[in-house]
Backbone as ProteinMPNN parsed JSONL, in Angstrom:
{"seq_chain_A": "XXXXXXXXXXXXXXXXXXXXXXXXXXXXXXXXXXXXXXXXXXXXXXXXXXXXXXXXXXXXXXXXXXXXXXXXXXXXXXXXXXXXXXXXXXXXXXXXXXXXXXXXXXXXXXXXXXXXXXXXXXXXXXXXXXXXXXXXXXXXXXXXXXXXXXXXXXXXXXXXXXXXXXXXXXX", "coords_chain_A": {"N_chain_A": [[-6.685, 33.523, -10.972], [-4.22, 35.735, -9.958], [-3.225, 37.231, -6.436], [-1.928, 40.414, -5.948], [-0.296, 43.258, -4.955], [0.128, 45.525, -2.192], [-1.366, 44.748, 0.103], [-2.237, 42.4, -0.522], [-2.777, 39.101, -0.084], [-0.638, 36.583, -0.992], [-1.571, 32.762, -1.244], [-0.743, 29.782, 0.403], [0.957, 27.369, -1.824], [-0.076, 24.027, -1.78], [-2.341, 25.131, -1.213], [-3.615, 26.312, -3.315], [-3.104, 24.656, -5.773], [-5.351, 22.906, -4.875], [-4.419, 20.489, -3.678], [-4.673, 20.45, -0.423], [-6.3, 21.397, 1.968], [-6.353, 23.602, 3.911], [-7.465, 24.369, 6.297], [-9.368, 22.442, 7.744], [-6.992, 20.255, 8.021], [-5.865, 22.039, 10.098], [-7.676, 21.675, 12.231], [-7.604, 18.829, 12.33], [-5.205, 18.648, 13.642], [-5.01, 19.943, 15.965], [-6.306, 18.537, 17.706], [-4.769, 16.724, 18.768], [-4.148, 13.71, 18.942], [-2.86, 10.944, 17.124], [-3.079, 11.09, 13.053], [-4.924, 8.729, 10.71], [-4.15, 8.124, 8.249], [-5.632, 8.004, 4.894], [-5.428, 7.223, 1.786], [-6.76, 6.989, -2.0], [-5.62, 5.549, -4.425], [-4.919, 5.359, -7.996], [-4.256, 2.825, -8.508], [-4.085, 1.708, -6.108], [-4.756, 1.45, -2.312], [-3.271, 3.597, -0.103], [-3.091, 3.375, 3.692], [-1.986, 5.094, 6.257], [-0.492, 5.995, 9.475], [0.086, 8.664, 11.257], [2.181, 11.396, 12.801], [2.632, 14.337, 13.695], [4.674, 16.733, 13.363], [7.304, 19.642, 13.66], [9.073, 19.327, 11.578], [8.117, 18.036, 9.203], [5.243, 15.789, 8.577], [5.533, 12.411, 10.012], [5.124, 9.646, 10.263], [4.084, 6.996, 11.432], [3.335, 4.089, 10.902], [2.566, 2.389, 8.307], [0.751, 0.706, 5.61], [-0.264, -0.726, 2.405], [-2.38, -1.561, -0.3], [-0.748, -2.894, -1.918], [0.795, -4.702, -0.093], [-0.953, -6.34, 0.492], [-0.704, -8.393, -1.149], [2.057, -9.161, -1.097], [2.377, -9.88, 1.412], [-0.063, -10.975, 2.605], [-1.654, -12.801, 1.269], [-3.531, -11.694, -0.876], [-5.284, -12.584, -3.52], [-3.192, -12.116, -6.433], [-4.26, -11.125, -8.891], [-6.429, -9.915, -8.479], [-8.236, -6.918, -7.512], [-6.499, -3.764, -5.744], [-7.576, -1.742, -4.883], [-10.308, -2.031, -4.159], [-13.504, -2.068, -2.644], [-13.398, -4.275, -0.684], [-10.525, -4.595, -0.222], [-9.377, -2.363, 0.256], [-11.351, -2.197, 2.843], [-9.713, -4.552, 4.121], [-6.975, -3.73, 4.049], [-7.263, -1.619, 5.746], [-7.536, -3.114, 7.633], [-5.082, -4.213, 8.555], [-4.079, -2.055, 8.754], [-4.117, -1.31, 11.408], [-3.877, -3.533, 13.083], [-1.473, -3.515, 12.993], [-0.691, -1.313, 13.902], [-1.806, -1.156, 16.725], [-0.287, -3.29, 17.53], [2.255, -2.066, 17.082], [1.997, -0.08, 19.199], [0.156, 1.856, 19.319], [-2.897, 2.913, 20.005], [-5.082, 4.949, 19.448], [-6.671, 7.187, 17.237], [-7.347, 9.81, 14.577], [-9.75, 9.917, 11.741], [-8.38, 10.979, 8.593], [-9.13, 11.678, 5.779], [-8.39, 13.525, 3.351], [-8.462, 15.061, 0.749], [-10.702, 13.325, -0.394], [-14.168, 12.487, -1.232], [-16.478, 12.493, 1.116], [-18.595, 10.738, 1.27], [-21.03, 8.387, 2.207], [-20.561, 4.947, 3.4], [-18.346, 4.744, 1.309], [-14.843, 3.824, -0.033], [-12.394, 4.96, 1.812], [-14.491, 4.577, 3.998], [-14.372, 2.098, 4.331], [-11.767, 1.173, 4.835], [-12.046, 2.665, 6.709], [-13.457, 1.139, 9.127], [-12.029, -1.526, 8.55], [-9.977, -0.656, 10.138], [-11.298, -0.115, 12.698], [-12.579, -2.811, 13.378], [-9.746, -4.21, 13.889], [-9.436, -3.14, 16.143], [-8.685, -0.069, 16.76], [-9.248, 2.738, 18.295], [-11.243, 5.05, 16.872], [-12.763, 7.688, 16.513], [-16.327, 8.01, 15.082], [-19.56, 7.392, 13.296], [-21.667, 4.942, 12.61], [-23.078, 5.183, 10.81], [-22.082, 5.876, 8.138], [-20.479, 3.965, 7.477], [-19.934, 0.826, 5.293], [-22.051, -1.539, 4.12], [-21.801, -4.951, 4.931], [-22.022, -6.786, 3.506], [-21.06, -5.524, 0.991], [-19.015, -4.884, 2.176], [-17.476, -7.616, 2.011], [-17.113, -8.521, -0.701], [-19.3, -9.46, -2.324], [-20.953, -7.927, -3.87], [-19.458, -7.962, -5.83], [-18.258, -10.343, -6.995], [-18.906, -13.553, -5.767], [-16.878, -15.762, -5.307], [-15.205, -13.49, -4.172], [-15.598, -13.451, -1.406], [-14.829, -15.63, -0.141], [-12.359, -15.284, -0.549], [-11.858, -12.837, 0.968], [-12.0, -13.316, 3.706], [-10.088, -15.339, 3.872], [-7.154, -13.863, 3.674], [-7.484, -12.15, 5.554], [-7.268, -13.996, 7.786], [-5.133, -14.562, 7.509], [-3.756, -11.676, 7.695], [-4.874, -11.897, 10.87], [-3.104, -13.883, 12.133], [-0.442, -13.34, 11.486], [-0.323, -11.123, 13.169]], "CA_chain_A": [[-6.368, 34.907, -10.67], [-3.156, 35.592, -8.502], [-3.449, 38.304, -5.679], [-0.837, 40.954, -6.084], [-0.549, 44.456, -4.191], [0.717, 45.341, -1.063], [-2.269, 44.38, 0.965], [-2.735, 40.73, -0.953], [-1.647, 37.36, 0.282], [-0.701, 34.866, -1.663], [-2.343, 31.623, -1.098], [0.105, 28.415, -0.516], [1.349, 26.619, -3.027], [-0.75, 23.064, -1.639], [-3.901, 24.92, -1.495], [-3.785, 26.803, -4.663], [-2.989, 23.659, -6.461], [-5.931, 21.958, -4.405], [-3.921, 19.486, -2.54], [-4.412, 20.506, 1.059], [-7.479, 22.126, 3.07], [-5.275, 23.821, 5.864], [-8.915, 24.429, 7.857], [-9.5, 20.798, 8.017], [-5.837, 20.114, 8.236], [-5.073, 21.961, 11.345], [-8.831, 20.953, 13.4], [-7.253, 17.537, 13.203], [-3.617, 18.573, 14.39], [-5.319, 20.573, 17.24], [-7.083, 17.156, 18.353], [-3.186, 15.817, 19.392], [-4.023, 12.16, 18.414], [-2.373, 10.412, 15.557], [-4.126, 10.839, 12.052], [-4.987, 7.696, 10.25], [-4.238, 8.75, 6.586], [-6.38, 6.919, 3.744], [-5.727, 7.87, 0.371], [-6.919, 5.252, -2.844], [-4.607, 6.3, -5.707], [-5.226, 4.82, -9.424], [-3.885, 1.337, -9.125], [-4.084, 1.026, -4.935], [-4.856, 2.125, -1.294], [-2.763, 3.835, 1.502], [-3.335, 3.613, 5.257], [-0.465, 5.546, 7.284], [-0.854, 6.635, 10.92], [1.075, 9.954, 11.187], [2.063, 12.408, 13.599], [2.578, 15.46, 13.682], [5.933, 17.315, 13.502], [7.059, 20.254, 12.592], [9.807, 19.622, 10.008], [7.308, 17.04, 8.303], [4.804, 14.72, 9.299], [5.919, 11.08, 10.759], [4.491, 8.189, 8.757], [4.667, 5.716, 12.578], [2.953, 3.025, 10.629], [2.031, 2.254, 7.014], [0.368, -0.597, 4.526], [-0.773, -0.457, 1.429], [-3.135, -2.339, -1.028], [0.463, -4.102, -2.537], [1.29, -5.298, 0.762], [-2.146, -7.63, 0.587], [-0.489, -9.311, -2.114], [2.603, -9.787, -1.066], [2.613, -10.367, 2.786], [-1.496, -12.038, 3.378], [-2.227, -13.618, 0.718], [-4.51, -11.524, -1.427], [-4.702, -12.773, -4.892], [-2.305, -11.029, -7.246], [-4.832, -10.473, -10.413], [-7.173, -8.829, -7.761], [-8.157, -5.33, -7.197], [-5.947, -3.664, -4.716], [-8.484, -0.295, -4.326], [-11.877, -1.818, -4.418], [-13.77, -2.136, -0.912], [-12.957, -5.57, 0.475], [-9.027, -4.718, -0.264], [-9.471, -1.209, 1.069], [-11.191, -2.822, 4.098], [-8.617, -5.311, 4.716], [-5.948, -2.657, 4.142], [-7.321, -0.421, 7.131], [-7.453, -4.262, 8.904], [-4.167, -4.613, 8.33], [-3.438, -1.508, 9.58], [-4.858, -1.706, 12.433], [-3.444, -4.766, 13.709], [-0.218, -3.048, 12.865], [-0.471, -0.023, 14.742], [-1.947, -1.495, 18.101], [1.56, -3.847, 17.947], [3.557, -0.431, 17.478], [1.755, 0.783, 20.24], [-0.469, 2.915, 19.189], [-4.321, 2.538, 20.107], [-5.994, 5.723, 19.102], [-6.34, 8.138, 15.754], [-8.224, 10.709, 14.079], [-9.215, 9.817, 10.388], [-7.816, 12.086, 7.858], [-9.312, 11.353, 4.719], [-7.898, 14.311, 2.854], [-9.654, 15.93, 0.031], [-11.647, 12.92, -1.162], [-15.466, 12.801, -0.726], [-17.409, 11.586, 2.067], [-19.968, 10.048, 0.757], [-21.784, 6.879, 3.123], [-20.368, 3.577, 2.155], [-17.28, 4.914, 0.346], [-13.689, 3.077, 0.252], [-11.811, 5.552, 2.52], [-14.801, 4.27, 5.215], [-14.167, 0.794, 4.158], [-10.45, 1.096, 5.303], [-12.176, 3.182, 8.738], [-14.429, 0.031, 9.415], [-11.305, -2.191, 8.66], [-9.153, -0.316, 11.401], [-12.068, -0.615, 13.805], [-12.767, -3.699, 13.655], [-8.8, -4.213, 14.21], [-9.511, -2.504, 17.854], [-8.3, 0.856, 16.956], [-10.283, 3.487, 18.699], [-11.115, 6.01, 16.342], [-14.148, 8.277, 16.577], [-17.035, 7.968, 13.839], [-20.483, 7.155, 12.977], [-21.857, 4.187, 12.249], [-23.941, 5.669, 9.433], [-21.054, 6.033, 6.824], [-19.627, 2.848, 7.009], [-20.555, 0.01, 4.227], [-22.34, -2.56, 4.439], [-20.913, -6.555, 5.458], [-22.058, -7.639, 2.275], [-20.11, -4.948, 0.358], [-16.696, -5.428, 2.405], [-16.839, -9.251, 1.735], [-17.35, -8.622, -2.166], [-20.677, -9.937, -2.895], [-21.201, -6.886, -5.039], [-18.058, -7.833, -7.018], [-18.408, -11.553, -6.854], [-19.018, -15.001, -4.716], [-15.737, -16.138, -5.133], [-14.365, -13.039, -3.574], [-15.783, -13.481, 0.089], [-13.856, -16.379, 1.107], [-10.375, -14.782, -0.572], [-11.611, -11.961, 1.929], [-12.035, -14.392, 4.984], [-8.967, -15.926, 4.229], [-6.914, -12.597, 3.738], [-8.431, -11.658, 7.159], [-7.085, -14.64, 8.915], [-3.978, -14.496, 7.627], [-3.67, -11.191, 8.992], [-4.514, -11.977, 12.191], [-2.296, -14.937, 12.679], [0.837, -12.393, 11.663], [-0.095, -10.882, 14.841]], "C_chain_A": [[-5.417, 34.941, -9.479], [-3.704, 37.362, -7.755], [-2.169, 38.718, -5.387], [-1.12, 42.053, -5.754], [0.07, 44.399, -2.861], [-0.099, 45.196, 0.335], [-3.26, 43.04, 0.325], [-2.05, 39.927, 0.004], [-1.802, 36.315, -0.668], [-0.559, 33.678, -0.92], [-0.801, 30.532, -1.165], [0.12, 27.59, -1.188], [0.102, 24.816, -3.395], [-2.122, 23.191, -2.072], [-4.046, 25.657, -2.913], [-3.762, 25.867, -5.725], [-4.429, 22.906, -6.006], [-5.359, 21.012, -4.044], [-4.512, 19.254, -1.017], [-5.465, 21.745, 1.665], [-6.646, 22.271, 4.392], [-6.471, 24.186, 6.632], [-9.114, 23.357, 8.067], [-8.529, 20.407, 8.537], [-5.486, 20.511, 9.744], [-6.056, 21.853, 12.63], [-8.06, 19.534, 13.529], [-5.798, 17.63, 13.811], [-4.012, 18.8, 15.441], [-6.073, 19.359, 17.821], [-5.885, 16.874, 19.447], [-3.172, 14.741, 19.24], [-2.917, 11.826, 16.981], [-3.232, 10.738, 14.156], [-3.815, 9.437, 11.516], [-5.405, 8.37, 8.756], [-4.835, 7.784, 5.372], [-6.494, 7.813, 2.586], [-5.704, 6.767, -0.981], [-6.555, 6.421, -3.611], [-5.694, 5.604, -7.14], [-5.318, 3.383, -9.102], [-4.317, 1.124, -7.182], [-4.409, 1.882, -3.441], [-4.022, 2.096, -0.765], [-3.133, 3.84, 2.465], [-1.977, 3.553, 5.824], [-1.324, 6.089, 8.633], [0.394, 7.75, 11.061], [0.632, 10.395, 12.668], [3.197, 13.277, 13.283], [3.583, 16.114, 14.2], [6.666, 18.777, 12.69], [8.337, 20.38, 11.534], [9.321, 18.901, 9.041], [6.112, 15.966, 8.93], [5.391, 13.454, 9.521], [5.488, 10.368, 10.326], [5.077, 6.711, 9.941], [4.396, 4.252, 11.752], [2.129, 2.945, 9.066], [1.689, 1.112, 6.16], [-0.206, 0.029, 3.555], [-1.224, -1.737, 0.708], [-1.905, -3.763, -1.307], [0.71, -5.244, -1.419], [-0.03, -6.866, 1.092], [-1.372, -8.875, 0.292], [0.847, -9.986, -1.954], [2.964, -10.232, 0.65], [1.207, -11.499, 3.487], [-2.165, -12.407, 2.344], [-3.091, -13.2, -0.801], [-4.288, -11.893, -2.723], [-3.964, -12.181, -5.855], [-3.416, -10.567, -8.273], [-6.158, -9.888, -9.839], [-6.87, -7.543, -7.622], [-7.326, -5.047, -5.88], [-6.425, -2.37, -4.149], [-9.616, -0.557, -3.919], [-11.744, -1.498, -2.877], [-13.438, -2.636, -0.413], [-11.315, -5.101, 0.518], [-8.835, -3.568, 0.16], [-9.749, -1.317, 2.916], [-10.346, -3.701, 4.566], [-7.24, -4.34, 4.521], [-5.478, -2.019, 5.045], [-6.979, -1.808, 8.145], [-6.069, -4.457, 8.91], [-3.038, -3.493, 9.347], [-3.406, -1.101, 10.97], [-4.228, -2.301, 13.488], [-1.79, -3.997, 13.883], [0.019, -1.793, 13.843], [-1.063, -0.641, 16.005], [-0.819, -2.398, 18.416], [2.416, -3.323, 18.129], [3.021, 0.221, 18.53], [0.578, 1.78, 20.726], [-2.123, 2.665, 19.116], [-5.659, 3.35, 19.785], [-6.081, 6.492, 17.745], [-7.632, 8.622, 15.651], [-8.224, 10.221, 12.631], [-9.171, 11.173, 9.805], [-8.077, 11.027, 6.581], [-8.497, 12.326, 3.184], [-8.935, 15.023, 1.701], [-10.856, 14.978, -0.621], [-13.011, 12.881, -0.487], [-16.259, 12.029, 0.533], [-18.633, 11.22, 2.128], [-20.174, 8.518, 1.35], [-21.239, 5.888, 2.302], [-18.906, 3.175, 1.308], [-15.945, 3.567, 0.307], [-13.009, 3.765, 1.177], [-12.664, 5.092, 4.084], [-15.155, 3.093, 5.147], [-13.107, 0.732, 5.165], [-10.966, 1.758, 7.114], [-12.496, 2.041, 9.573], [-13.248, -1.202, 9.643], [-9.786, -1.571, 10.166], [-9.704, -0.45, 12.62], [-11.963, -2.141, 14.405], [-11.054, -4.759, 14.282], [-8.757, -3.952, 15.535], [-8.337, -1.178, 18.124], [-9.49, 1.472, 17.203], [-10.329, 4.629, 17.399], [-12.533, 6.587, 15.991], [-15.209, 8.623, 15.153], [-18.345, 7.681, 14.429], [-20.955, 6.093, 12.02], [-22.733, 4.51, 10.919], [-23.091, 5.598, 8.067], [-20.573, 4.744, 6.822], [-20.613, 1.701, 6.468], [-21.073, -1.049, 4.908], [-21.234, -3.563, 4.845], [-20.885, -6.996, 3.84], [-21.173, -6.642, 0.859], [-18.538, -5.1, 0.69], [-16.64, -6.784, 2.183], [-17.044, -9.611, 0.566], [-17.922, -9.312, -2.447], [-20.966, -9.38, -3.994], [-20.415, -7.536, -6.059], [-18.541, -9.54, -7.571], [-18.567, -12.86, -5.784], [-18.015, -15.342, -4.616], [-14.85, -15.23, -3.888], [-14.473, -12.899, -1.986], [-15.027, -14.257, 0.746], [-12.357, -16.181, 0.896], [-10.352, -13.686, 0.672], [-11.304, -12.461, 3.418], [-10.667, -14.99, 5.04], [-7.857, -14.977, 4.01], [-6.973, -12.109, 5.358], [-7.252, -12.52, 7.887], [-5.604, -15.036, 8.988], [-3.101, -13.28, 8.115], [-3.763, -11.467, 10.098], [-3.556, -12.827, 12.962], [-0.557, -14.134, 12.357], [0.852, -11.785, 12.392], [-0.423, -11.299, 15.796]], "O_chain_A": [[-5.604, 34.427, -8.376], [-4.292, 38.291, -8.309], [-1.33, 38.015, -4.825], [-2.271, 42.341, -6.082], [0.505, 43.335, -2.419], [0.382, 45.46, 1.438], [-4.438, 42.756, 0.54], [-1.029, 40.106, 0.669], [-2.688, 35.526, -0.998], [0.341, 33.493, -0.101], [-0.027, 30.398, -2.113], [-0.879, 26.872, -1.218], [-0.358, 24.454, -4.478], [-2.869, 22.443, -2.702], [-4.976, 25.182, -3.565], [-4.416, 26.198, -6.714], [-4.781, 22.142, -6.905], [-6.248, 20.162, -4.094], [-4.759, 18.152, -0.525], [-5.147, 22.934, 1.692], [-6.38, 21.569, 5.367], [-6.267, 24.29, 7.842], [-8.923, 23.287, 9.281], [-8.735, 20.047, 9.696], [-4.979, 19.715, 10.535], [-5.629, 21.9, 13.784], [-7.868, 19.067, 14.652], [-5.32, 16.678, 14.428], [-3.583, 18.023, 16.293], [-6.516, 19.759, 18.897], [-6.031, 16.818, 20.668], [-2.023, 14.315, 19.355], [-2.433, 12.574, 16.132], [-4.42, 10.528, 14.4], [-2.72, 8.92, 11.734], [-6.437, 8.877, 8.315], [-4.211, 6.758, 5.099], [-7.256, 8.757, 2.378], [-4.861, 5.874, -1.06], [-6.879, 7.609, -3.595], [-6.916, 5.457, -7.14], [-6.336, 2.747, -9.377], [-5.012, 0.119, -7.036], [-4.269, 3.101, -3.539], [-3.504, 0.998, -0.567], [-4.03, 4.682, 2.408], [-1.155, 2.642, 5.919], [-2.492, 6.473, 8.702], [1.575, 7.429, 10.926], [-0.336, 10.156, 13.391], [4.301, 13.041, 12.792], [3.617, 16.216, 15.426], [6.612, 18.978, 11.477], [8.532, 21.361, 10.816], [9.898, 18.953, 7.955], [6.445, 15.37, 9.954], [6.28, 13.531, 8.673], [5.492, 10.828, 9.184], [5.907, 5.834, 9.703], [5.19, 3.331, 11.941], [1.065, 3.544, 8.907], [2.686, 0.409, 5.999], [-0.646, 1.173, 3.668], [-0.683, -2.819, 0.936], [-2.004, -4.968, -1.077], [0.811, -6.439, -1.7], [0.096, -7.938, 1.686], [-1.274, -9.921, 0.933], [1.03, -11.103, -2.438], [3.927, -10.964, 0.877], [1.275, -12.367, 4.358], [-3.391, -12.361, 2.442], [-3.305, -14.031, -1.684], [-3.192, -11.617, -3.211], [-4.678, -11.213, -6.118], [-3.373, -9.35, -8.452], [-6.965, -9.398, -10.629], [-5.755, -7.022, -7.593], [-7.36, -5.88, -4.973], [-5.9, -1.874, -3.152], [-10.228, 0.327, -3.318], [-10.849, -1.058, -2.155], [-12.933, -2.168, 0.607], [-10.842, -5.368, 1.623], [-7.72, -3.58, 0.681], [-9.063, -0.918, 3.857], [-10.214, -3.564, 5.782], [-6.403, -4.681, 5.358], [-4.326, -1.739, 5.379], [-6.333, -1.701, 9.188], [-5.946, -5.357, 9.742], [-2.057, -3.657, 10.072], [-2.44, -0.513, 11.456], [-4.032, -1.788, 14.59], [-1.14, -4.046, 14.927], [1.084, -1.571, 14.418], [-0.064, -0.452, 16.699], [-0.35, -2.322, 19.552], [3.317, -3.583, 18.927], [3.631, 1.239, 18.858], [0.215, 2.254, 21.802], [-2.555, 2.191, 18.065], [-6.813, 2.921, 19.782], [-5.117, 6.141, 17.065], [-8.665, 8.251, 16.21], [-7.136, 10.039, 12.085], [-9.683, 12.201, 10.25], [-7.506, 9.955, 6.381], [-8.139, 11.74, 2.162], [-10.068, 15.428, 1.96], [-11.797, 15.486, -1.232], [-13.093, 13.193, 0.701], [-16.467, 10.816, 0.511], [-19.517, 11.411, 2.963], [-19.489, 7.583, 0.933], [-21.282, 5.789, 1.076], [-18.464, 2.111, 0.873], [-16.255, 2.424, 0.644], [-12.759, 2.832, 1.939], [-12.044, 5.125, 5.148], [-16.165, 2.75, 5.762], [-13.379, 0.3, 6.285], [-10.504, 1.477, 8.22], [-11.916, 1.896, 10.649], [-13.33, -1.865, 10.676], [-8.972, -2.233, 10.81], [-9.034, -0.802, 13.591], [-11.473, -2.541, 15.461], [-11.17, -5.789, 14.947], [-7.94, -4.617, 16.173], [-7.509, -1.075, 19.029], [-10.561, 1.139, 16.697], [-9.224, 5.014, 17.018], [-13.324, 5.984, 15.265], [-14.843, 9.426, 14.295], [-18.519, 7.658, 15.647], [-20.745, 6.202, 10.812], [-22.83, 3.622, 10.073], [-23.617, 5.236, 7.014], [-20.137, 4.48, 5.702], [-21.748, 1.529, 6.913], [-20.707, -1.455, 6.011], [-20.065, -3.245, 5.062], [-19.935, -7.423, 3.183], [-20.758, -7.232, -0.139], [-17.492, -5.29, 0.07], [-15.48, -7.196, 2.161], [-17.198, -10.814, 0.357], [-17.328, -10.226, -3.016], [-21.222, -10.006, -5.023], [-20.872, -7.59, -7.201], [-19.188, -9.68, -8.609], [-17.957, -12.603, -4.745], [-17.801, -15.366, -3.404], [-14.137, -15.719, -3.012], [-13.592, -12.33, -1.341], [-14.54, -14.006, 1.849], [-11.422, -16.572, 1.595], [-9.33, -13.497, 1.332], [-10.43, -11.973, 4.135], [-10.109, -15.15, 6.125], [-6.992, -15.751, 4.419], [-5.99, -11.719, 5.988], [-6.37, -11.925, 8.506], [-4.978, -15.559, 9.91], [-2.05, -13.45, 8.734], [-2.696, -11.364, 10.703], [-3.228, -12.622, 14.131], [0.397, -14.462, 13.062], [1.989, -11.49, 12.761], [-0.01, -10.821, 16.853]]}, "name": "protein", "num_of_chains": 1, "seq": "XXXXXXXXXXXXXXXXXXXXXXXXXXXXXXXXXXXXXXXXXXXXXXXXXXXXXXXXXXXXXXXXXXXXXXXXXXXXXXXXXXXXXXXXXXXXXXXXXXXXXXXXXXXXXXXXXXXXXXXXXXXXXXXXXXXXXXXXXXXXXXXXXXXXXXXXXXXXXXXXXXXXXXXXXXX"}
């Protein structure tokens, strides 16, 4: 139903589509930190660190799931959304954004769910543990034995370990 009359407003275009919660949206602009953007598509995860401008947002620092595969190692015929590759994603970015400079953020998950455990607080857990500050609750984030793919398989803990360490030795 559109709202039409001369005492309607029409709704923007983002949120009418469902894209974009501008009440959520502008509590974390009014923070002034960076956001730490995590969005898992079909085939892979994003982690960007943005700020906040107003002819567009800023995109200071970005990795993605692909970049596992072709910069640290991660196996190619691996998942590039699950958890462990979500958590090493955020580790990745992490490492990357305290080299650009940048030591703090707000996450910005965007419209997906926050449900304990998830992949979006895989990738939070993997920016932490990176030694970005970023304010949370230890309650939502996954287990050890879920980010080092136990769930998935045995094999995949020490591709995660070694993944890991090849990040850290690129910084």
């Amino acid at each position: 139903m559109m709202s039409q009359g001369p005492r309607q407003r029409n709704q923007y275009r983002r949120r009418k589509t469902g894209e974009t919660d501008y009440r959520r949206r502008l509590k974390l602009l009014r923070s002034g930190m960076a956001r730490a953007v995590v969005r898992v598509s079909n085939t892979r995860v994003v982690c960007q660190l943005t700020n906040f401008s107003v002819v567009g947002d800023k995109v200071e620092v970005s990795t993605t799931g692909d970049d596992l595969v072709s910069k640290y190692g991660w196996p190619e015929d691996a998942s590039r959304k699950n958890l462990p590759a979500c958590y090493l994603t955020g580790f990745a970015l992490g490492k990357t954004a305290l080299a650009a400079g940048h030591d703090e953020a707000v996450l910005d998950i965007g419209l997906a769910a926050s449900a304990a455990g998830s992949r979006v607080f895989a990738a939070l857990k993997g920016m932490v543990d990176a030694g970005l500050e970023i304010p949370h609750g230890n309650s939502v984030l996954p287990d050890e034995d879920r980010i080092n793919g136990t769930h998935i398989d045995d094999s995949i803990a020490s591709k995660v370990e070694a993944t890991k360490a090849n990040i850290e030795e690129a910084f």
